[in-house]
N, C-alpha and C positions, 0 to 999 in steps of 0.2 A: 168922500161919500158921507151923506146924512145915514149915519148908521139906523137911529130911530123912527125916521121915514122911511129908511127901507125894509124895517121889518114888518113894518105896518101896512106896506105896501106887498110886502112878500104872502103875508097869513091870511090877508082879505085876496089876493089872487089866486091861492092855492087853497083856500077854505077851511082851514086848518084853526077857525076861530076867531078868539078875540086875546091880544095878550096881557097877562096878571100877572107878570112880573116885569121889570125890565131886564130884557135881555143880556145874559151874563157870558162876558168872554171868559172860554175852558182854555185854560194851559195844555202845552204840549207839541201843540203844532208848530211844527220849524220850516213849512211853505207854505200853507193854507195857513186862514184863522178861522175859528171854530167856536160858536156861541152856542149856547142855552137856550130856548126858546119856551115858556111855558105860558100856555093857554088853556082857554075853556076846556080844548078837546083834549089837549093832552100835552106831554113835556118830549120838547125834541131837540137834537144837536142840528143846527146848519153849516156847511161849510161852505164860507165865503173863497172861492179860488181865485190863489194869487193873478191877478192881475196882467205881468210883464212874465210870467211861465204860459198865461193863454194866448200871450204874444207868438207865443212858436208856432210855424209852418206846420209841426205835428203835435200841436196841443192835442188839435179836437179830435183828429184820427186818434191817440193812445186811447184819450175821454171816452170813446163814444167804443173800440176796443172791450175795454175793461169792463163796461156796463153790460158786455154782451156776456164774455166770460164771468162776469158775476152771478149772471143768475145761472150760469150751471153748476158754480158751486152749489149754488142756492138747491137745485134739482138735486143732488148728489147731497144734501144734507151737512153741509158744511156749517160746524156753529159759527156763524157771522153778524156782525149789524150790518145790513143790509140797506141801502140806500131806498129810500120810498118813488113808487110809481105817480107822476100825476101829467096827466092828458096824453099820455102813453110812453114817456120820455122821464128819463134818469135825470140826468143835466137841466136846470132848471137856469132863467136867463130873467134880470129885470134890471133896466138902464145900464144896459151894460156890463152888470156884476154877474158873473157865471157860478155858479152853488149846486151844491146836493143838501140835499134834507133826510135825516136818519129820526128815528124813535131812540128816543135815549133811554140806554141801558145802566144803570145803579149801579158797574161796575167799577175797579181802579186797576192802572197798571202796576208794574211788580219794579219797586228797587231792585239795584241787582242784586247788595245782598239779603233779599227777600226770596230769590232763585232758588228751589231748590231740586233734588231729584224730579220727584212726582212732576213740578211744571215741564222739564226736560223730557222727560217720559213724555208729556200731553202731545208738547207741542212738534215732537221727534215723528210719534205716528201720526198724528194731522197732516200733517206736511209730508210722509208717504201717502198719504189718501188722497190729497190733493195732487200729486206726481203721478199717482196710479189711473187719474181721470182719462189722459189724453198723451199718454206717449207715442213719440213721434218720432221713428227712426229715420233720422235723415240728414242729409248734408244742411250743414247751417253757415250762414256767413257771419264769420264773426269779424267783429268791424275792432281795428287798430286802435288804440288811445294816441294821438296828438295833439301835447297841451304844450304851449312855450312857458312852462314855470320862469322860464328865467325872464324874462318881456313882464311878469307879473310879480317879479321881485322888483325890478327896476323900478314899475309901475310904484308901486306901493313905496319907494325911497322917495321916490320925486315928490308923492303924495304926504309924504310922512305919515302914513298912515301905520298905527301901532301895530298891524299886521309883519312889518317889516323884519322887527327883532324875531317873529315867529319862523319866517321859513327863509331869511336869509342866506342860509347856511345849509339850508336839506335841499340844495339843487342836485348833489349827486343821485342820494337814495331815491330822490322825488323821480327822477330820470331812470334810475338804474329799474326799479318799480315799474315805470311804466314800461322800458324797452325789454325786461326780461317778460311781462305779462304780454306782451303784445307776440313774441315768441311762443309761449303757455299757452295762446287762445288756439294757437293749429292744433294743435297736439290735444283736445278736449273730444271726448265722445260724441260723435254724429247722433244728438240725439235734443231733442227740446218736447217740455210739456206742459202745464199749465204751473205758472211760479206767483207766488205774492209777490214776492219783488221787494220787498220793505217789512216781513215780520220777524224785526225783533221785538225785543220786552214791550217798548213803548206802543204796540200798534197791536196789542192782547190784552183785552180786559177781563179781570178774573172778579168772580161773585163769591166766595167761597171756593168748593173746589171746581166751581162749571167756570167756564171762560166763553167769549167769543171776538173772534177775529175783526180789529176794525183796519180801517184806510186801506181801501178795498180800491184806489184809481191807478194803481203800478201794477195792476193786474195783468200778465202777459206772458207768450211763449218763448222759454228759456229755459240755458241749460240745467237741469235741477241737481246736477252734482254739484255744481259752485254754488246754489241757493241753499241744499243739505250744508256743506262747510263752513260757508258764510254765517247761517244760524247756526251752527253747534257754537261757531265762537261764541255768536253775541249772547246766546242763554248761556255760557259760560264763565262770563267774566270779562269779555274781550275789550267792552266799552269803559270798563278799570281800568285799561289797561292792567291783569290780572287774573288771566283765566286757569279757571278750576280744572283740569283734567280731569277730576271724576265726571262733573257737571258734562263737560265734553266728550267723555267717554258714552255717558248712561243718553244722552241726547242721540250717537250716533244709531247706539244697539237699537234704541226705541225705534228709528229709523229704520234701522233693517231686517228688524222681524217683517214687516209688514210692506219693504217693498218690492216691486218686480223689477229696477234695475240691477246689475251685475255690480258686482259690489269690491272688486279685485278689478281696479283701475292706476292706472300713475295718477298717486296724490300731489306728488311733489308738483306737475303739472299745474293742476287746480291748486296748490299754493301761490304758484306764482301769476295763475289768471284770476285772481280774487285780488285785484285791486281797483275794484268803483270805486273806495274811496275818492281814489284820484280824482274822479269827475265832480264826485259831490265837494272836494276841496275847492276845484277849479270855481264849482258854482257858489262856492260862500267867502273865495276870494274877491269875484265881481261884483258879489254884494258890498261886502266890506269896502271897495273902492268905488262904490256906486256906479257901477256897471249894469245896467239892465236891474238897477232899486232906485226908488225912488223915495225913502222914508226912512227918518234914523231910525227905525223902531227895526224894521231889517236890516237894517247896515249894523245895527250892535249885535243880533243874529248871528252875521253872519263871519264877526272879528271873532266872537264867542266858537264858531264853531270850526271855525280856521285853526285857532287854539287848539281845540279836542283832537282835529283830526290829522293834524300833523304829531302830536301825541301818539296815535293811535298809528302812524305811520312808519314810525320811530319804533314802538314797541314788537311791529307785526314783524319786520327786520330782526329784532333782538331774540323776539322768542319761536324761530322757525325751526330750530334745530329739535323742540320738544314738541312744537306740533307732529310734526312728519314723525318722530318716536311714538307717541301715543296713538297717531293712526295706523302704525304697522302691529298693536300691541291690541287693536280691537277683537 
């Protein structure tokens, strides 16, 4: 794609001006990419979406999902960048490239060790306010994980792809993870309500001490104890591989001043159904072996993050016996 043509084409179809700078790709994004766009009228982020992800049978349903429950944050006062409206539709579409358009906010995200209380605190009660929108007592299906790790170790020898020396050798944990989670998802609270779905550090931009919420399309209903656990790690330390327990402590409490679920549940449970890793590995393995990518620029993506997240798979294993202490110490 002519990047340059298409933004020229994008700002005269949406009226959004004339543009005064060239177009600056923002760091960050690990599936979407994400520019800069400053004009006559004003300065905005666009997100170009992947590609071979709106390939999916349930791209456009999540898509079109998430833009609904977006604007009831939006109603409910949730601090968010919020995707802009034009010709009455969220999801904007030209030759083919599917994008949203947001007002760019002069904020930054937070290194982890940049974390501290106070952000734990923020983002602790946000995240009951958003839980407290739409709870939902009710039977949910929760769907099994089956990934053949081992089809994609073999994969990746044949390939020589540098992935290989990575997960070689984590076929048990990789399996033992997914078989003992896929046991953990029955045993979860009959209960789903409106979840980010994706906010850790990287998807909160902070101004000072105000913040608000971005990557607002993994918007959807789910279980919100595994989303509470999930984020206490990642504003913890967890993406060190090295989490704080105060940090994870002071995350939880902030949580539960302020929520209306029951709060005296089997954690050990949701220990062991808090591995999406798994799938996000599964998705930056086929990158990595060019699976459903089409561009070195995600295939280095996605060895990079194959890296991290067998790391992060390795340590969840290692430090299980202090999470479940500290959750019984809250």
């Amino acid at each position: 794609m002519n990047e340059s043509l298409f933004f020229k084409k994008m700002v005269k179809n949406l009226n959004l001006g004339n543009i005064i700078e060239e177009p600056l790709k923002v760091t960050g994004g690990l599936t979407h990419r994400m520019f800069k766009v400053c004009t006559d009228k004003g300065k905005y982020v666009v997100k170009l979406l992947n590609p071979n992800i709106m390939k999916r049978p349930t791209a456009m349903k999540n898509f079109k999902r998430a833009d609904i429950i977006e604007e009831i944050l939006k109603q409910n006062n949730i601090s968010a960048v919020y995707s802009l409206i034009f010709n009455n539709k969220k999801m904007q579409e030209i030759d083919n490239q599917y994008f949203y358009v947001y007002e760019w906010f002069d904020g930054k995200t937070l290194n982890n060790n940049e974390i501290t209380n106070y952000h734990c605190e923020e983002i602790g009660k946000v995240l009951a306010k958003i839980h407290n929108i739409d709870l939902k007592y009710e039977n949910i299906e929760q769907k099994e994980k089956n990934i053949n790790f081992e089809y994609y170790i073999n994969l990746a020898k044949e390939k020589r792809s540098p992935i290989y020396e990575m997960i070689y050798d984590k076929l048990d944990i990789l399996n033992e993870s997914m078989n003992k989670g896929n046991i953990a998802i029955h045993k979860l609270p009959n209960i789903s309500t409106i979840c980010h779905n994706d906010l850790d550090s990287k998807n909160v931009m902070w101004l000072n001490n105000e913040y608000k919420i971005i990557d607002l399309e993994c918007l959807g209903y789910s279980n919100p104890y595994l989303e509470l656990y999930e984020l206490a790690l990642c504003w913890s330390g967890y993406e060190k591989c090295n989490v704080n327990f105060d940090l994870f402590k002071t995350f939880f409490k902030a949580y539960f001043n302020d929520t209306n679920l029951d709060t005296n549940i089997d954690w050990e449970s949701i220990y062991y159904a808090n591995n999406g890793r798994l799938e996000w590995l599964e998705f930056n393995i086929k990158r990595s072996l060019m699976i459903d990518c089409d561009s070195k620029e995600e295939q280095e993506i996605g060895i990079n993050e194959v890296k991290e997240t067998i790391e992060h798979v390795v340590y969840y294993n290692n430090v299980k016996d202090d999470i479940l202490y500290n959750l019984k110490c809250l």
